[in-house]
SEKOL-865662 format. One record per residue (C-alpha): chain; x, z, y. Coordinates in steps of 0.001 Angstrom, whole numbers, padded with zeros to 6 digits. Each point is the difference from the previous one (the first is absolute). Example, Ala and Ser with C-alpha at 12.3 -4.5 7.8 and 13.67 -1.06 7.14 Angstrom:
<nodes>
   cadena         X         Z         Y
        A    012300    007800   -004500
        A    001370   -000660    003440
</nodes>
This chain:
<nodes>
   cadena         X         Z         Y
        A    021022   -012396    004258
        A   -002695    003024    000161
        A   -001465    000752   -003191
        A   -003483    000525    001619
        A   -001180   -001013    003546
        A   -003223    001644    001516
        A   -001321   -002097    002961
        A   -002996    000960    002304
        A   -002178    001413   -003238
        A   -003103    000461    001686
        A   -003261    001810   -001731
        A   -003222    001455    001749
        A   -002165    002289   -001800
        A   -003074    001110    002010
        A    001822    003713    000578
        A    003895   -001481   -000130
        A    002107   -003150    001324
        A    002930   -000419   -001686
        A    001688   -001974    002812
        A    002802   -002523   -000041
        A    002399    001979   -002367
        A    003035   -001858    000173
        A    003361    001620   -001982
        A    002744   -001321   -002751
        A    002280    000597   -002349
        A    003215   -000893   -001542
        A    001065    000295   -003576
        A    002225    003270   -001056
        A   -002003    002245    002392
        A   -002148    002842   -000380
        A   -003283    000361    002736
        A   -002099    002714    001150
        A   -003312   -000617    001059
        A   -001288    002633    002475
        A   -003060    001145    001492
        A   -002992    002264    000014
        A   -002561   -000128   -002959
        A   -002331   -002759    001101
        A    002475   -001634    002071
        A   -000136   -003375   -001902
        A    003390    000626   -002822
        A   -002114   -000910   -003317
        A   -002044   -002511    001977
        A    002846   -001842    000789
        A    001752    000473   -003534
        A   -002957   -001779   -001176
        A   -000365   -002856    002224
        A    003591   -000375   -001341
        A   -000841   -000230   -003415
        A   -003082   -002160    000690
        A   -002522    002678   -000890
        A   -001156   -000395    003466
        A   -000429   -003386    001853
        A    001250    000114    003276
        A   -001964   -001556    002961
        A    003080   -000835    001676
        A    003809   -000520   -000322
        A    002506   -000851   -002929
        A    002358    001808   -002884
        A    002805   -001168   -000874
        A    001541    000535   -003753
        A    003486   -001542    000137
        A   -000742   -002261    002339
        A   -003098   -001352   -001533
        A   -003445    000652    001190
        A   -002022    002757   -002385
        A   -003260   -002107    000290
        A    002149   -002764   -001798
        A    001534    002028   -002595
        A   -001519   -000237   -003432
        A   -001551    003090   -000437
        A    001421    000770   -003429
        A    003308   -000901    001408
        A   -000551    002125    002869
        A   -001190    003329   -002402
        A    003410   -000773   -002393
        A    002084    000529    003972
        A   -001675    002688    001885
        A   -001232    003251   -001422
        A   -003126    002439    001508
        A   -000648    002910   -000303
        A   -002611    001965    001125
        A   -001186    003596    000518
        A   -003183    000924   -001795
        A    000400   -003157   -002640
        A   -001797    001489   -003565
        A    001115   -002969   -002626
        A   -001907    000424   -002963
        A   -000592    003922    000171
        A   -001084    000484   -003521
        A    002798   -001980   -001410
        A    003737    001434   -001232
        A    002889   -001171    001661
        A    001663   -001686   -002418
        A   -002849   -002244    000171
        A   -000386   -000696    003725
        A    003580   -000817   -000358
        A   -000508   -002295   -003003
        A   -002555   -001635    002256
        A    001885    000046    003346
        A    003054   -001628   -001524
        A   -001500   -003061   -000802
        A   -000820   -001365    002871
        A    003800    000151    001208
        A    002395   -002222   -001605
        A    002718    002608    001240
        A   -001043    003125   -001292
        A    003146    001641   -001069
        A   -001092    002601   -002624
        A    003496    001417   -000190
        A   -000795    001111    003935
        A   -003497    001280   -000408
        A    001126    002313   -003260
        A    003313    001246    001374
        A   -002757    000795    003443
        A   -002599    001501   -002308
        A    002580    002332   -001515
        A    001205    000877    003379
        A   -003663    000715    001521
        A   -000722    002022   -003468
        A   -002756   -002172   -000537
        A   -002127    000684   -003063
        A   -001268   -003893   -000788
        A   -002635    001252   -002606
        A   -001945    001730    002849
        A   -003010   -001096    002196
        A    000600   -001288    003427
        A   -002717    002633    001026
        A    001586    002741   -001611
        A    003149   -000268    001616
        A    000732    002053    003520
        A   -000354   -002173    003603
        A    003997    000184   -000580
        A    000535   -001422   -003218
        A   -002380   -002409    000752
        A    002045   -000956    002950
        A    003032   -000094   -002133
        A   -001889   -002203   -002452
        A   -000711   -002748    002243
        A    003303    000614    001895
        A    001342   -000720   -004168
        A   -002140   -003180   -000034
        A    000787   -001176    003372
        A    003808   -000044   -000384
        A    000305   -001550   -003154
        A   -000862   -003511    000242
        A    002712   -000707    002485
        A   -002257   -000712    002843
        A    001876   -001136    003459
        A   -002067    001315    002429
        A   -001729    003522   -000634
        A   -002873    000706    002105
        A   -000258    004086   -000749
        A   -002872    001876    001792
        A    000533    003816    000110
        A    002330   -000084   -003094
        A    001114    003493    000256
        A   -003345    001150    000305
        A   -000783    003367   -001817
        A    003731    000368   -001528
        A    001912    003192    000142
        A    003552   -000116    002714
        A    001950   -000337   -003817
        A   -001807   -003071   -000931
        A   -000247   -001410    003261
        A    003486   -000080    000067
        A    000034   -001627   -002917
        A   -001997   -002627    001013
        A    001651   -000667    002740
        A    003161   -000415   -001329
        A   -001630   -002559   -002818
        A   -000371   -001937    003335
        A    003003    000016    001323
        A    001260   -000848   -003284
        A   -002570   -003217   -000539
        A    001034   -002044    003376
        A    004058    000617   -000377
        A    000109   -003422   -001379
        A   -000841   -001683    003066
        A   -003012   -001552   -001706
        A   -002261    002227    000272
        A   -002178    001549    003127
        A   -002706    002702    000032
        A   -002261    000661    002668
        A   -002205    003372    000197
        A   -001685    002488    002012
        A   -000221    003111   -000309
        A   -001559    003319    001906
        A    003695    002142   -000954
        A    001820   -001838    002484
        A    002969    002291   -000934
        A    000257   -001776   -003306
        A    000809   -002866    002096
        A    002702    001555    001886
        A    002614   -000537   -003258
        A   -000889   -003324   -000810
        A   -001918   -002197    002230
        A    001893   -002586    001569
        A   -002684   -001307    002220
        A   -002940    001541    001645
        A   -003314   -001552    000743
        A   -002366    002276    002117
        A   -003707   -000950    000082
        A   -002805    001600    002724
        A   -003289   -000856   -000551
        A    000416   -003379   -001690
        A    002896   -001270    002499
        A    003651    000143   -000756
        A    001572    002569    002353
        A    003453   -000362   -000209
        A    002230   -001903   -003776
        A    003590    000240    000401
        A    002734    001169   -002155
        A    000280    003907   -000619
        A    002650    000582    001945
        A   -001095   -001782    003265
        A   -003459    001588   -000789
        A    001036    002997    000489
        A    002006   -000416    003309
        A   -002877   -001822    001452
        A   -001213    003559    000551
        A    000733    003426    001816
        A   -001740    003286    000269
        A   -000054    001828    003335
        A   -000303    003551   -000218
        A   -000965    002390    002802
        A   -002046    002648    001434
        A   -003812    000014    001713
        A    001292    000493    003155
        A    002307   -003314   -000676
        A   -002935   -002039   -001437
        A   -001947    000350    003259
        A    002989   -001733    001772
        A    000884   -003047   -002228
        A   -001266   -003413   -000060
        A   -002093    000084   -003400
        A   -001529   -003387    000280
        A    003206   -001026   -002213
        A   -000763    002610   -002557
        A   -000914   -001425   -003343
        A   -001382    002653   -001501
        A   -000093    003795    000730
        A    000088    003787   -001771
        A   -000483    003133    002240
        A   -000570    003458   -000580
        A   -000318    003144    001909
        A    003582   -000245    001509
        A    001443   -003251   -000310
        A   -000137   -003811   -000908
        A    001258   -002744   -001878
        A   -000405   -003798    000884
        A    001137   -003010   -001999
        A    001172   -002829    002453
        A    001842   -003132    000055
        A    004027    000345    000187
        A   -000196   -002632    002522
        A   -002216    002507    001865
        A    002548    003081   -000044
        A    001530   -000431    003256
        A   -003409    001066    001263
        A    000286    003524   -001364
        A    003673    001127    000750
        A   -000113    003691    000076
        A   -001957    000600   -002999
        A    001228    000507   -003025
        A    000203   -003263   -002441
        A    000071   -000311   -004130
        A   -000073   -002856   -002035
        A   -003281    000214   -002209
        A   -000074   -000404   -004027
        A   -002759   -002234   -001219
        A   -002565    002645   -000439
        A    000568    001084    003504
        A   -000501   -004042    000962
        A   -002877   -000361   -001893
        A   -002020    003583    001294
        A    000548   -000485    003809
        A   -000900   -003943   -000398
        A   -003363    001194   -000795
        A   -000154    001805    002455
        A    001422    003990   -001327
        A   -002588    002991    000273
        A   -000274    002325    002948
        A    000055    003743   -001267
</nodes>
């Protein structure tokens, strides 16, 4: 059984539609959530968490339907967290903590101290007077701690160093080995995703592109490299996106669409490569 089921959230905002968003996911499994800034991630992340009510469709938490779920029930289970989120700014740590834990029943203290230790996390500070990292790290502490199923995790290695993204990521990794446990989050470093996403969501201006698993992701794409002079001769009605500069081109295509571009030279794209042509590249 999926741990959480997205079907057809819809959302219109007089500037932006989020449109029929439709994805899932079992436990034990880590998912990246991909897109441009704007392109409807935290929107949907909230609509999740019932921040947002949806105009149309349904989400599934283990089967049951979210707008059934007892709210506190529902907060004890899934876990948000959000870029840009201030707490109580003039208040120490070791108090939002004192505060935070007792509204879940689960809050393992061992966790969050052994976490706190790890992060270097001084608990008699302010929340403002910590960095945009450590504050990260701080919530991150928070978040993981009262044994949530489902983290929802919006830009999560925002404003951290390569080190202590690392570290972060591995935390994940760690947290779902049980089987139990699922995380689902976006992020604009798709490279962090690249070690330990096991499914990809891609969202374009509030509609789901393309979910699949990582692997199959990936090979749903090719790049087709070649010169001007080739570019003039080629069927680019099939290009998905495209990059030129004063010499040459790349376009990202379908695999199913290769055998219209034998000749040219052919490489299988990373995610960052997928995500920059599907909006379209830059021309130099």
């Amino acid at each position: 059984m999926n741990l959480l089921e997205v079907k057809g959230l819809t959302k219109h905002y007089p500037t932006f539609s989020l449109e029929d968003v439709t994805f899932s996911l079992e436990p034990g499994y880590i998912m990246g959530f991909i897109g441009k800034n704007g392109a409807g991630k935290t929107t949907t992340m909230k609509l999740i968490y019932r921040i947002l009510s949806q105009e149309k469709g349904d989400v599934f938490f283990q089967g049951e339907n979210m707008d059934a779920l007892d709210e506190m029930k529902m907060k004890e289970e899934i876990s948000l967290l959000l870029g840009g989120q201030n707490f109580y700014p003039l208040s120490t740590l070791k108090k939002i903590k004192e505060v935070t834990k007792n509204f879940y029943s689960h809050f393992d203290e061992e966790m969050y101290q052994k976490l706190s230790t790890q992060f270097e996390l001084d608990e008699n500070k302010k929340f403002n007077e910590l960095s945009n990292g450590m504050k990260t790290k701080f919530q991150l502490a928070l978040c993981l701690s009262h044994n949530a199923k489902l983290l929802l995790l919006d830009e999560p290695t925002s404003g951290l160093d390569p080190y202590s993204r690392q570290e972060i990521l591995r935390l994940f990794q760690k947290y779902i080995e049980d089987g139990n446990h699922s995380i689902l989050f976006s992020t604009q470093i798709v490279s962090d995703l690249e070690s330990v996403a096991d499914y990809i969501t891609y969202i374009k201006k509030g509609k789901i592109v393309k979910t699949a698993d990582k692997e199959s992701f990936l090979a749903a794409y090719i790049l087709v490299k070649g010169s001007l002079e080739e570019l003039q001769e080629v069927d680019t009605s099939l290009f998905i996106g495209l990059q030129k500069n004063k010499f040459s081109f790349t376009a990202l295509i379908h695999s199913e669409d290769s055998h219209s571009y034998d000749g040219l030279l052919m490489e299988q794209p990373n995610l960052e490569e997928i995500m920059y042509l599907m909006e379209g590249g830059i021309e130099e």
